[in-house]
Residue, then its C-alpha position, 0 to 999 in steps of 0.5 A: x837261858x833265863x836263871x830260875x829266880x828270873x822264871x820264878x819271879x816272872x811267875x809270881x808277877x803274872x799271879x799278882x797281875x791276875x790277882x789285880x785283875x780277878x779284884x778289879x773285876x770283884x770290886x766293879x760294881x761298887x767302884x763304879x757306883x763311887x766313883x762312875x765308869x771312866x775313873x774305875x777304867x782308868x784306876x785300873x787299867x793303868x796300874x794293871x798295865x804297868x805291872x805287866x809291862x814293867x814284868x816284861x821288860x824286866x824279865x823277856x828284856x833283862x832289863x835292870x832299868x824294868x826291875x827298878x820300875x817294877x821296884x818302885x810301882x811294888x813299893x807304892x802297892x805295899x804302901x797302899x795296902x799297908x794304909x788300909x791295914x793301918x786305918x781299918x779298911x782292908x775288906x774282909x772275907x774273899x777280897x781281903x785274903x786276895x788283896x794280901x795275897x796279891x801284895x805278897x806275890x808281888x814281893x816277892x816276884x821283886x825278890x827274886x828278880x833281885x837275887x844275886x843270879x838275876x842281876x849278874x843275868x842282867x848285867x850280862x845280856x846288857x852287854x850281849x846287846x851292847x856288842 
């Protein structure tokens, strides 16, 4: 049985994954009038994807190896968001509460996949699938 943290955790990514999505789909129209359709696809898509793969393979696949991962693409989120706050270019209104709010959740997801109990849960079910 998955500890709470885990479930928690696996929650809080599917919110910031679906904040991905619900600001992807708001930020459309003038990404795609920037940068044309295919690079707004791509630059979405791809992280969007990774965010949801990493989740489950760190959650439904106990995988430690996932959870760095997902580590590592939640640290160049928080840089991302932290330069725009820096320079003055986090939107305001709506997509601005939203893009905070998704850096927020994704924090903490990681947080709580770090907790003591989730890692001793990796540990075990990497040896349950060793054996």
């Amino acid at each position: 049985m998955r500890p709470k943290s885990v479930v928690l955790g696996e929650r809080l990514s599917f919110l910031a994954i679906i904040l991905l999505v619900v600001l992807a789909a708001l930020g459309w129209g003038e990404a795609v009038a920037q940068y044309g359709a295919v690079i707004t696809i791509v630059a979405n898509v791809i992280p969007i994807a990774l965010f949801l793969a990493a989740t489950l393979i760190t959650t439904r696949g106990a995988s430690f190896g996932g959870l760095i991962f997902l580590i590592v693409l939640t640290v160049f989120n928080l840089l991302g968001f932290l330069y725009q706050v820096s320079v003055g270019a986090l939107a305001e209104g709506v997509f601005g509460v939203l893009t905070a709010v998704q850096a927020a959740a994704s924090l903490v997801a990681v947080v709580m996949l770090s907790r003591p109990n989730a890692r001793a849960w990796y540990r075990t079910m990497s040896e349950v699938s060793d054996a």
